[in-house]
N, C-alpha and C positions, 0 to 999 in steps of 0.2 A: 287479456293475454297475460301468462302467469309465466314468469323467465324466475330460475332458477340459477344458481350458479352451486357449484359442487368442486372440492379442491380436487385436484389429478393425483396429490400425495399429500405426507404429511411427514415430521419428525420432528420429536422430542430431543434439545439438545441435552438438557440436565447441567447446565451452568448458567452463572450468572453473567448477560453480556451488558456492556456500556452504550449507551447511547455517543451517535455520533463518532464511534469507532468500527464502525464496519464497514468492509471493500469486499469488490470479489475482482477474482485476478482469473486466469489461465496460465499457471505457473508449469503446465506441461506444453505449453502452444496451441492446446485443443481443448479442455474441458474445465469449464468454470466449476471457481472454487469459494465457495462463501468464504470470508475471513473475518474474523471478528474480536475482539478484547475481553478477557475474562475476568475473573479476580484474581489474585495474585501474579498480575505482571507475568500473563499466559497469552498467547495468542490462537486461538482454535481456529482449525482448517476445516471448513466439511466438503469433500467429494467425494459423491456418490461414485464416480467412473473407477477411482481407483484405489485398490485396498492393502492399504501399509503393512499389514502382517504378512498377505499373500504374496508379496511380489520383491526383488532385489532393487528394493531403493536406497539410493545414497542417502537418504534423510536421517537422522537421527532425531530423532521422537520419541519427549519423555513420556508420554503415553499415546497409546492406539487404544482406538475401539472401531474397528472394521471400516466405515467410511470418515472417523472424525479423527484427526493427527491434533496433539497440542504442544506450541511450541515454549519455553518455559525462557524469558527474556531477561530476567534479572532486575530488572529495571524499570520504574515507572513510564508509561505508554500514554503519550499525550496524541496521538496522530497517527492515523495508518493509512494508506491509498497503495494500490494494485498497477501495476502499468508499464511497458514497452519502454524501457532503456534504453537498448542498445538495437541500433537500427537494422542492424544482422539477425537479432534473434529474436522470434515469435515468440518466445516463452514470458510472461510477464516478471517483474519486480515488486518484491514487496517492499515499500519505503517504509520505517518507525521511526517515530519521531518520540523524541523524549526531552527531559528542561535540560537536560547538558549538550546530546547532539540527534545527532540523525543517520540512520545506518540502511542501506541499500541490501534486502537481503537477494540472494537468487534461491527459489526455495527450492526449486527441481535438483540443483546441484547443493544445495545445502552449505554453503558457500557465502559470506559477505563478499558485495562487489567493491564493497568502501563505506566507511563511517567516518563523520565527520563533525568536528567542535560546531556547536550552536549556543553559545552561552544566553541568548538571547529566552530559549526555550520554545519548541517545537509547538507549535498551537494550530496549523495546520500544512497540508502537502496538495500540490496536485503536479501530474506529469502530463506531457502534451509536447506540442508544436511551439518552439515561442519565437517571434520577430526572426532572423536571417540564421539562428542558429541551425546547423547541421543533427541531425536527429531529432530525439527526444531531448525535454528538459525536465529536471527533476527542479520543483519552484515552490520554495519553504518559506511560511510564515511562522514569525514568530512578536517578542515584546520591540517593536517598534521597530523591526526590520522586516526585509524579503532576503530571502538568497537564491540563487537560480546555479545546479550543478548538472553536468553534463556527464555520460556515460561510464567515464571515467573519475567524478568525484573530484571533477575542478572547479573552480567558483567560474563562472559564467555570468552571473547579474547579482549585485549588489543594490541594494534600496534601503534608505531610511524611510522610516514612516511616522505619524504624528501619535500612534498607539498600536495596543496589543491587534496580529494578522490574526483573525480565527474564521476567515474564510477567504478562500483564493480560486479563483477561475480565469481559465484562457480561453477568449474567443474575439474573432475579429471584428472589433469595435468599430473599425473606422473605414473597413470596407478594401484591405490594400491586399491580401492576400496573406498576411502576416498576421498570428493571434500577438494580444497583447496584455500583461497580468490585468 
């Protein structure tokens, strides 16, 4: 028996991306969106569904090329994760995490939801469900802390730790119905 496998598509991005910085979001509510880290403290968007030149988007985008937006950050890009904020709206959040802070973009509206001091430095993100909190949580590691901020960019959960967070996951360990870091 000879199984084959053959890709359905393909495409050449033409930059250079970082390991361990890439998400993909649904930053319209419907159509996944590769996101990824470039050089120069870039952030590249690829979606094929829809095309930045053709259409009236709020986005300001230092460049287009038909399915790929890049966003130009300023700032070194230690962390990026994709995900549901705000328990109203289906459209996802792009979180960036950097060694000063961390900033909650909305990219459909092109729009910060809130950025906030991290002096600890940004080493990893992830959003989810956490313990009794109402919504999402947005739950930041960094050099020997956690922080946990909620929709609006308030501290929610505070953690010391015994060293640098550079991976973070919610899932319900203990069987209560509750995830927990």
């Amino acid at each position: 028996m000879d199984i084959s496998t053959k890709p359905v598509f393909s495409f050449s991005l033409n930059y250079k991306v970082f390991e361990k910085l890439v998400t993909c979001g649904k930053y319209d509510g419907i159509h996944s969106c590769l996101t990824m880290v470039t050089t120069a403290d870039k952030i590249l968007i690829h979606t094929p569904h829809k095309r930045y030149g053709l259409q009236n988007s709020k986005l300001s985008i230092s460049e287009i090329k038909n399915d790929i937006a890049l966003l130009n950050m300023n700032f070194p890009i230690r962390a990026i994760v994709a995900g549901r904020l705000k328990k109203d709206d289906e459209r996802d959040v792009l979180v960036i995490g950097s060694p000063s802070h961390v900033l909650a973009y909305h990219v459909d509206e092109n729009c910060n939801m809130f950025q906030r001091d991290f002096h600890e430095g940004v080493r990893s993100a992830v959003i989810g469900s956490y313990a009794n909190n109402p919504g999402n949580t947005l739950i930041v590691g960094g050099n020997a802390v956690v922080r946990g901020y909620n929709q609006d960019g308030t501290e929610v959960l505070w953690l010391i730790t015994a060293g640098s967070v550079v991976a973070l996951l919610l899932i319900d360990i203990d069987k209560d119905g509750q995830n927990e870091v």
